[in-house]
C-alpha positions in Angstrom: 0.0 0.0 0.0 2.7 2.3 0.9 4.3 1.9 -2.5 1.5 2.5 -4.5 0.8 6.2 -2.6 4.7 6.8 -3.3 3.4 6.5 -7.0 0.6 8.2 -6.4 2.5 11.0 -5.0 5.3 11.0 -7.5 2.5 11.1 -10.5 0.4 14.1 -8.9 3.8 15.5 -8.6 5.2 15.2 -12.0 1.7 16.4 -13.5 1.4 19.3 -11.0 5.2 19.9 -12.3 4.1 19.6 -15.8 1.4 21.9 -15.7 3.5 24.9 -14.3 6.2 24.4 -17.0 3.5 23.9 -19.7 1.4 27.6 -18.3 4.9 29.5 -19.0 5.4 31.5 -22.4 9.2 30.4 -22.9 10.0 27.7 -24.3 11.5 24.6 -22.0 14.1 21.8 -23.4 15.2 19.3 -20.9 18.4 16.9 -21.7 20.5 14.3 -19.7 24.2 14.2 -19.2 24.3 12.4 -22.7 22.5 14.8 -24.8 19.4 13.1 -24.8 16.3 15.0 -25.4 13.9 14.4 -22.1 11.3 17.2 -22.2 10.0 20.0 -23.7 7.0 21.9 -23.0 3.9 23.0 -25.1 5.6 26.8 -25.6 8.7 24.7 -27.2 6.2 23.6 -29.7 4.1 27.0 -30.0 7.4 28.9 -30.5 9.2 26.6 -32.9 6.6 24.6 -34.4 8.2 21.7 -34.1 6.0 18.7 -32.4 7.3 17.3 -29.0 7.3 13.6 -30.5 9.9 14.9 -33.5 12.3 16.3 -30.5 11.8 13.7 -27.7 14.4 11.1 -27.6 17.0 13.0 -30.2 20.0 14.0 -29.2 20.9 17.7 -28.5 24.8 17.3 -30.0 22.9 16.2 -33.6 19.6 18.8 -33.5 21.4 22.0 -31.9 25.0 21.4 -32.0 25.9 25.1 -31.3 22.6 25.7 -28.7 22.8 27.1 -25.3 22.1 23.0 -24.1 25.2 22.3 -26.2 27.0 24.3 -24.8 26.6 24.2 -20.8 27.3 20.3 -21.5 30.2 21.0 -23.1 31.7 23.4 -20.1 29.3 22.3 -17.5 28.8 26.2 -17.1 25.5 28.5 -17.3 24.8 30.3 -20.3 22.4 33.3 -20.5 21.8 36.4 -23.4 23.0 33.4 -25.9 21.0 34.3 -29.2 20.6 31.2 -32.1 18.0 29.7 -34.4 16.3 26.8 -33.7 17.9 23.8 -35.6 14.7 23.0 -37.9 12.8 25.6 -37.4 13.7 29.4 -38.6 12.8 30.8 -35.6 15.6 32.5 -33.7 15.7 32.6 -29.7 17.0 34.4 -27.4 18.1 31.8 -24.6 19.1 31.1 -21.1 20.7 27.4 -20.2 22.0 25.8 -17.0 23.4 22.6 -15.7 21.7 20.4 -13.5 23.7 18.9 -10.8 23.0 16.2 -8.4 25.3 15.4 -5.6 28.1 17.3 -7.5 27.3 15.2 -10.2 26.0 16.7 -13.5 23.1 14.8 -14.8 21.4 17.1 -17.3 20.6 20.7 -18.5 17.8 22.7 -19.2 17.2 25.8 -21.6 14.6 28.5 -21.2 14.4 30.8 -24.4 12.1 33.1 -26.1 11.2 34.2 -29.7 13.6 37.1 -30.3 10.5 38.5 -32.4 8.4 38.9 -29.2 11.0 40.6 -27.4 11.3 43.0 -30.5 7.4 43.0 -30.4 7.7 44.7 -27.2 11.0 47.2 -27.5 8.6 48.3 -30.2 5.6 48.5 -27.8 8.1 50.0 -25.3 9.8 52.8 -27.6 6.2 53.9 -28.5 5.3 53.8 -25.1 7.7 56.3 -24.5 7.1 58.5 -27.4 3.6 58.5 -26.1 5.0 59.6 -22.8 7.4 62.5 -24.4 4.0 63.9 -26.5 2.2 63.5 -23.2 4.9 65.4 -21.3 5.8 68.1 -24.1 1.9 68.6 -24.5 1.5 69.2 -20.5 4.0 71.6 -20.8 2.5 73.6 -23.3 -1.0 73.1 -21.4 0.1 76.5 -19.3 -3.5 78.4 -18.0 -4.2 81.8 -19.4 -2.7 84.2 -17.1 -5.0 87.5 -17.0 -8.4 88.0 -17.0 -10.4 91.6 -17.2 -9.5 93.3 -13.8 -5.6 93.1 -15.5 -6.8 95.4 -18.2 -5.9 98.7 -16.3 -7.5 102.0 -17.8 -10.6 103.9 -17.9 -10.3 106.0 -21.7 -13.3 105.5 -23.6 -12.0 103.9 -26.3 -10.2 101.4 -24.4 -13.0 100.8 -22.5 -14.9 99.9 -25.2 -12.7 97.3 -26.5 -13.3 95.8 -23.0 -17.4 95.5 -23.6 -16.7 94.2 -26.8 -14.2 91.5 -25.4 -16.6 90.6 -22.7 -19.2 90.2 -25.5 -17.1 87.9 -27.0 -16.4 85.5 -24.3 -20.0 84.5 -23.6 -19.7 82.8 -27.3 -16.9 80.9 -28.9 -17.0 83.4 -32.2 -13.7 83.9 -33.1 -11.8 87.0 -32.3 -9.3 89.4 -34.2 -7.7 91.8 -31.9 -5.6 94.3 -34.0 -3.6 97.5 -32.9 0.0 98.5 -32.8 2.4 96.0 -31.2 2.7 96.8 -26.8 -1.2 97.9 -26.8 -2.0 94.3 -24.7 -3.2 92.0 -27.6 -2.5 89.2 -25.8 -3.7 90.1 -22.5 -7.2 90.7 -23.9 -6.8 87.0 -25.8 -6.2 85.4 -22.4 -8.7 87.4 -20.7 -11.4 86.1 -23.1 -10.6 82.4 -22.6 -10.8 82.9 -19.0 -14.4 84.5 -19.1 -15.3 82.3 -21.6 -17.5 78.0 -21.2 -13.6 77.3 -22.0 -11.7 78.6 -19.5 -10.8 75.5 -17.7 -9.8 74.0 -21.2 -6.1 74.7 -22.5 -4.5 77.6 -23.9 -2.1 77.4 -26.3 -0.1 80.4 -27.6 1.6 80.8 -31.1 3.8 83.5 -32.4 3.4 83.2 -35.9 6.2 85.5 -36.3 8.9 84.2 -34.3 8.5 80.7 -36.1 10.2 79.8 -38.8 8.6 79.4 -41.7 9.7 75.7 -42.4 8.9 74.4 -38.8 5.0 76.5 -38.4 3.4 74.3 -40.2 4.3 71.4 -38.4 4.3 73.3 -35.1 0.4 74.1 -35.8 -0.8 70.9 -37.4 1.8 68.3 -35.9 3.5 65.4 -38.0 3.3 61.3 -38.0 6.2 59.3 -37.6 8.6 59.3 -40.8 6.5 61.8 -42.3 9.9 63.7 -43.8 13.2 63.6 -42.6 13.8 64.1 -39.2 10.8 63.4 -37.5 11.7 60.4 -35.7 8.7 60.7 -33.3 4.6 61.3 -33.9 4.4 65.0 -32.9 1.0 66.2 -31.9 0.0 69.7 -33.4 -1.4 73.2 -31.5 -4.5 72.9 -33.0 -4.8 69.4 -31.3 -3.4 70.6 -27.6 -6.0 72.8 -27.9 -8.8 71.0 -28.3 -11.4 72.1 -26.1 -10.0 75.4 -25.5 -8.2 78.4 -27.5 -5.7 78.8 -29.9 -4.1 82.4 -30.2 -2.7 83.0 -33.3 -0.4 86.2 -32.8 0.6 87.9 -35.7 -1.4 86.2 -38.1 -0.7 88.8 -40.8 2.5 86.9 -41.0 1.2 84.0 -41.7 1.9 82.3 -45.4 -0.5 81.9 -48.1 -0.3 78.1 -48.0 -1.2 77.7 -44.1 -3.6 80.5 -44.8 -5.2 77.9 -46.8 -5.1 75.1 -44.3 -6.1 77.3 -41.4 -9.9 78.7 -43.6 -10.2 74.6 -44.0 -9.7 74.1 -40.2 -12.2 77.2 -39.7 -14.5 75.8 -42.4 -14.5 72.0 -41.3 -13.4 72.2 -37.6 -10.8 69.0 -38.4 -6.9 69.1 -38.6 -4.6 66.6 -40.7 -1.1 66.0 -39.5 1.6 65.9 -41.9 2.0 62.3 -43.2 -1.2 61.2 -42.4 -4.6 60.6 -44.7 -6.6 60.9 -41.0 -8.7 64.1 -40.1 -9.0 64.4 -36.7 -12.3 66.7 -35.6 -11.2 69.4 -33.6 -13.4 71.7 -30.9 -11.0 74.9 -31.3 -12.0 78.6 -30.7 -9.5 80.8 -32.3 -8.3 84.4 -31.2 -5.9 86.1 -34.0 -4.3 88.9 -33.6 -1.7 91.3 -35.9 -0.4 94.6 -35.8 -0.6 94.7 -39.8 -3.8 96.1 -41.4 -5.2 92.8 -42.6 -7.4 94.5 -45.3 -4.2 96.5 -46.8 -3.1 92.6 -47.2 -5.8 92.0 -48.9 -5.5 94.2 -51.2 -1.9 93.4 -51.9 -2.7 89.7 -52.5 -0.4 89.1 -49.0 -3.7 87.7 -47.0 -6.7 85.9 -48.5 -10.0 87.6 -48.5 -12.1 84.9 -47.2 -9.9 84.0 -44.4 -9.7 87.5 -43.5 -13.4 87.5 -42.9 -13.6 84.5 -40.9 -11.2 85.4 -38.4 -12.6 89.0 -38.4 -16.1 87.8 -37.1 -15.9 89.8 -33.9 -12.9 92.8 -34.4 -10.9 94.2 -31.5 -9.2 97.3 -32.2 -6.7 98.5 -29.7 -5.6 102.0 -29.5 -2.4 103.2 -29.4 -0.8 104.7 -25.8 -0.7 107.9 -27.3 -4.1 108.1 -28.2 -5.2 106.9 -24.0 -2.4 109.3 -22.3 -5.5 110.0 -19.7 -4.5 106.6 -19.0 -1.0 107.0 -17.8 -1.3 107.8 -14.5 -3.0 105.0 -13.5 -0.9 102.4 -15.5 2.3 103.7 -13.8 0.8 103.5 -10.8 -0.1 99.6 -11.6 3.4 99.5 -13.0 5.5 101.0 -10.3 3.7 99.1 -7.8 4.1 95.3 -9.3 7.8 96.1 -10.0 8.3 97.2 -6.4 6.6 94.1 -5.2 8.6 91.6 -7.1 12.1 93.4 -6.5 11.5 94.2 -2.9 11.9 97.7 -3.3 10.5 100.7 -2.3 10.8 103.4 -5.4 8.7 106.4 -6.1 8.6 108.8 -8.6 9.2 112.4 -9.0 5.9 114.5 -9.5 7.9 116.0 -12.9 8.4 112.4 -14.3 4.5 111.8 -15.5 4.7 115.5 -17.4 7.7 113.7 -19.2 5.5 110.5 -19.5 2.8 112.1 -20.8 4.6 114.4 -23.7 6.6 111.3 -25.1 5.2 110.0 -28.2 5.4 105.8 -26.4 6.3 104.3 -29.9 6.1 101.1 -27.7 3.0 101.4 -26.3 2.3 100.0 -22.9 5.2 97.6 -23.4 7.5 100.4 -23.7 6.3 102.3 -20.7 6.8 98.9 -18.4 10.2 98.4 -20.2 11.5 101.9 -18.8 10.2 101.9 -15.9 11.5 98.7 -14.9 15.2 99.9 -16.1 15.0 102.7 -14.2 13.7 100.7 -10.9 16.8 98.2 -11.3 19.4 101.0 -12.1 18.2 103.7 -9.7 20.3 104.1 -6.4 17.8 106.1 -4.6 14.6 105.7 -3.7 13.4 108.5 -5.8 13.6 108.4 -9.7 13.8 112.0 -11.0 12.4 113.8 -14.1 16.6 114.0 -15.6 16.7 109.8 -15.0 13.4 109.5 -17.4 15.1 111.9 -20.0 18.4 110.0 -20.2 16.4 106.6 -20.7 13.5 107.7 -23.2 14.0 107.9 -26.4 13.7 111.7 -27.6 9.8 113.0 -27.9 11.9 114.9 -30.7 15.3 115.7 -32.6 14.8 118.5 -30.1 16.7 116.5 -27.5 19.7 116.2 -28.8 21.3 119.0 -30.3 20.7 118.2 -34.2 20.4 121.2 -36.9 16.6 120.4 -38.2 14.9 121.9 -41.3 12.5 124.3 -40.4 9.9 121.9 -42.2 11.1 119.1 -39.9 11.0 121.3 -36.7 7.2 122.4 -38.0 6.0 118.8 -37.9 7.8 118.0 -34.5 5.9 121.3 -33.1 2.7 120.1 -34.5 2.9 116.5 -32.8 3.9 117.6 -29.6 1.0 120.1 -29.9 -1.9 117.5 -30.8 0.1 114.8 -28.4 -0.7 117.8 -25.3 -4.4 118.5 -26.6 -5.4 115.2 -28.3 -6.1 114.2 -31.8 -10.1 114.8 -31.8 -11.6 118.4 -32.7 -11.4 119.9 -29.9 -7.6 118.8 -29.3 -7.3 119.8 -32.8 -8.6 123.5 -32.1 -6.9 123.9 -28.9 -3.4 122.9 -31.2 -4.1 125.5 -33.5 -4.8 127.9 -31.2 -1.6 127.2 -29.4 0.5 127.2 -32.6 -1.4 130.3 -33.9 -2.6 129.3 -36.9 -6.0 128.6 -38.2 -7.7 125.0 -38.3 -8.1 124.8 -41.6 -4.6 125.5 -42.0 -3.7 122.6 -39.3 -5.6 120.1 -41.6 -3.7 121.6 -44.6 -0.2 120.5 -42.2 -1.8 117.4 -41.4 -2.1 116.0 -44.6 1.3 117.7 -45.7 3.4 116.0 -43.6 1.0 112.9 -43.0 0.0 113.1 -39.2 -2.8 111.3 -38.1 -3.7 109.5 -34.9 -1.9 106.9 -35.3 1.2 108.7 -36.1 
């Protein structure tokens, strides 16, 4: 009795044994100290399509004289990373093979290998894995929340302020926006301020400077690229318009965009779908698009620079931004604003000289609001006192004239320079107009005559 549960016990052992090795994926080859073929398991067969009963009972010297099994017999040694094909089958393996010793005694080998193919199968899966992870990472980056909302856009001038109500007008729909006016005037701030007050303000934002792109890269930059889809793209890129699905796109300096991506970006307006380079795929996009320029768009036009129909998409709902010089009612408050922030974030204390506004406010601010924050920054970092003085502004500004520095002007020149500085003081409408021509003694109809002369308007 005790014999035959021995058996018993040996035969639920070997089949318990037989059904681990057989639930593995890699392939199992057992031999004896001869060579002799003793075992392999049903992942041999699956991986090198050769039936057990053609292996069993061959020896390993005649099937696989150069095999890991081979091998370890020979120098009674392990084996591991050794890479072969499979004698009768073209499958090649990538194998590890050890002795099997009993009492010191080597009675055997076994190899466990796998089909190179799958581990290519998943460097593959892996190297895509982590291009998924780069795009991932490179689109979170990119993912950065609009900054400003409409208590950032400092000033009370009617005209600025009415760019505000028409901004706020925009955000309760997703029209799309172009925001046009001299570069400094805040395009930007008033893109990000309508995403924020818009249904997508918690979606992404996504900037691009159509401008500061090359030419060569924007197009991938805005619609993204496949894998091999020209030279050099060694990884699936995704696009802006795709980051910012769900959100905004804003399309700064659109005027200097192409004529070809004008052409793809009225099919992205028209269709609401982007294509990638490389691909045949259209991929529907939810987008709401803000463009801005400092170029007149219609001037363009008419030069053949911008098309016509995608100038009237984008211009849908128009933002035009005026100039500094034209909001100067606005210059106290925004150095106040200015002055304060800089202070804050330089841990500093500075002040300005009553004089220095006057100066502010007769200088013709080229730069717009940019300009004004530029300067006054400079002077905040350079200045050694606490107080910045009228003399300090002068030396930083760039002249309101040739006045400033002592260059010989034609009398011509010198009447213009007089006539800016005199509609700067009193403001370009009528009643600035008449108090300019008062102060310069001359008539209004002769101011317009001098307008138009030397080619002064608001904008100048």
């Amino acid at each position: 009795m005790k014999s035959i549960e021995r058996l018993l016990k040996i035969k639920e052992s070997k089949e318990q044994l037989d059904a681990i090795l057989n639930a593995t994926q890699e392939g199992i080859e057992i031999v004896d100290k001869d060579g002799t073929i003793l075992y392999v398991n049903k992942a041999f067969t699956e991986i090198t399509k050769i039936p057990a009963e053609k292996r069993m009972g061959k020896n390993i010297f005649e099937v696989s004289n150069d095999g890991g099994l081979s091998e370890v017999l020979r120098t009674k040694a392990p084996v591991f990373g050794k890479l072969n094909e499979i004698s009768g089958s073209n499958v090649e393996v990538l194998s590890n093979a050890s002795p099997i010793f009993i009492e010191n005694q080597l009675v055997g080998a076994v190899v466990v290998f796998r089909d190179i193919s799958d581990i290519q199968r998943m460097a593959k899966k892996l190297e895509e894995s982590k291009e998924e992870i780069n795009s991932l990472r490179e689109k979170l980056q990119q993912l950065a929340p609009a900054k400003f909302t409409f208590p950032d856009l400092m000033g009370n001038n009617p005209q600025f302020q009415q760019c505000i109500k028409i901004a706020k007008q925009a955000a309760a729909n997703s029209a799309t926006v172009l925001i046009t006016g001299e570069s400094g005037t805040g395009k930007e701030l008033f893109a990000h301020a309508i995403h924020n007050h818009s249904k997508r303000g918690q979606g992404p934002f996504i900037k691009v400077n159509c401008a500061a792109i090359p030419e060569t890269l924007l197009e991938s930059e805005l619609f993204g690229y496949e894998k091999g889809a020209f030279t050099g793209a060694l990884n699936t890129k995704i696009g802006k318009f795709e980051l910012a699905h769900g959100g905004t796109i804003f399309l700064d300096e659109i005027g200097d965009l192409n004529i070809t991506l004008q052409a793809k970006l009225l099919r992205i307006l028209q269709d609401r779908e982007v294509e990638r380079l490389g691909s045949n795929k259209t991929k529907k996009i939810d987008v709401r698009i803000i463009a801005a320029t400092n170029h007149n768009l219609l001037k363009h036009v008419e030069k053949d620079l911008f098309r016509q129909d995608l100038f009237y998409r984008l211009n849908v709902i128009q933002i035009d931004l005026p100039p500094l010089r034209e909001r100067k009612d606005d210059i106290p408050l925004l150095v106040d604003t200015i002055i304060r922030k800089i202070n804050k974030r330089l841990g500093k204390n500075i002040i300005l000289e009553s004089k220095v506004l006057d100066v502010f406010l007769q200088y013709d601010w080229p730069g717009n609001i940019r300009e004004l924050e530029n300067i006054i920054e400079r002077l905040c970092i350079l200045s050694e006192n606490q107080v910045i003085t009228s003399h300090q502004v002068q030396i930083h500004l760039k002249p309101i004239s040739k006045f400033a520095n002592d260059e010989i002007l034609s009398l011509e020149e010198m009447e213009r320079q007089m006539i800016i500085r005199a509609l700067h003081k009193y403001g370009y409408d009528l009643k600035g107009k008449k108090l300019a021509a008062k102060k310069l003694k001359i008539s209004l109809a002769t101011l317009y005559n001098k307008l138009d002369k030397y080619q002064i308007h608001s904008k100048n």
